[in-house]
C-alpha positions, 0 to 999 in steps of 0.5 A: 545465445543469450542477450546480456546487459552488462556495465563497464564503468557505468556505461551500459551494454548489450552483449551476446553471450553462450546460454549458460555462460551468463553468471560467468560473464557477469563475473567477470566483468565485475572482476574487470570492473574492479581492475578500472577501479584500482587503476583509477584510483591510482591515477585520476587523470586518466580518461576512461578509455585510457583506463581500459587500454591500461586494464587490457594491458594488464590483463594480457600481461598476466595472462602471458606470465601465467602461460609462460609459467604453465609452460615451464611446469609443463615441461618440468612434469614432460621430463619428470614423466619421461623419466619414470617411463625410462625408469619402469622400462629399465626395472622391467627389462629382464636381466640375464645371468 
């Protein structure tokens, strides 16, 4: 486990992360970073702990669209697959004359 500095809206900290995971985790908080920013800059008055509530909001929002998205695709290739297995099990089936 690796010890990594990070920086989330100029306030530094000490995390643990997975070895190997680091360039991963410093993206991430750099796309992070980048949500803060647009959130700031569309309104000022928010205190920095808003910002982060409101980035997490956003951020889990997405997320849930996306699942939700990848469960109808998920079912929609479920009934696409079933129906080729009933198709090639019915070509398959002989036929009796």
């Amino acid at each position: 486990m690796a010890n990594v500095e990070i920086s989330i809206l100029g306030q530094q900290y000490k995390i643990a992360c997975p070895d190997g995971k680091e360039e991963t985790l410093q993206e991430t908080v750099a796309q992070f970073n980048n949500i803060l920013k647009e959130i700031k800059s569309s309104s000022r008055t928010l205190r920095n702990e808003q910002l982060i509530v409101m980035a997490a909001l956003n951020v889990c929002h997405e997320l849930q669209t996306e699942k939700s998205t990848n469960e109808k695709q998920t079912e929609k290739l479920n009934e696409r697959i079933q129906y080729l297995q009933d198709s090639i099990e019915k070509a398959l089936q002989p036929t009796y004359k």
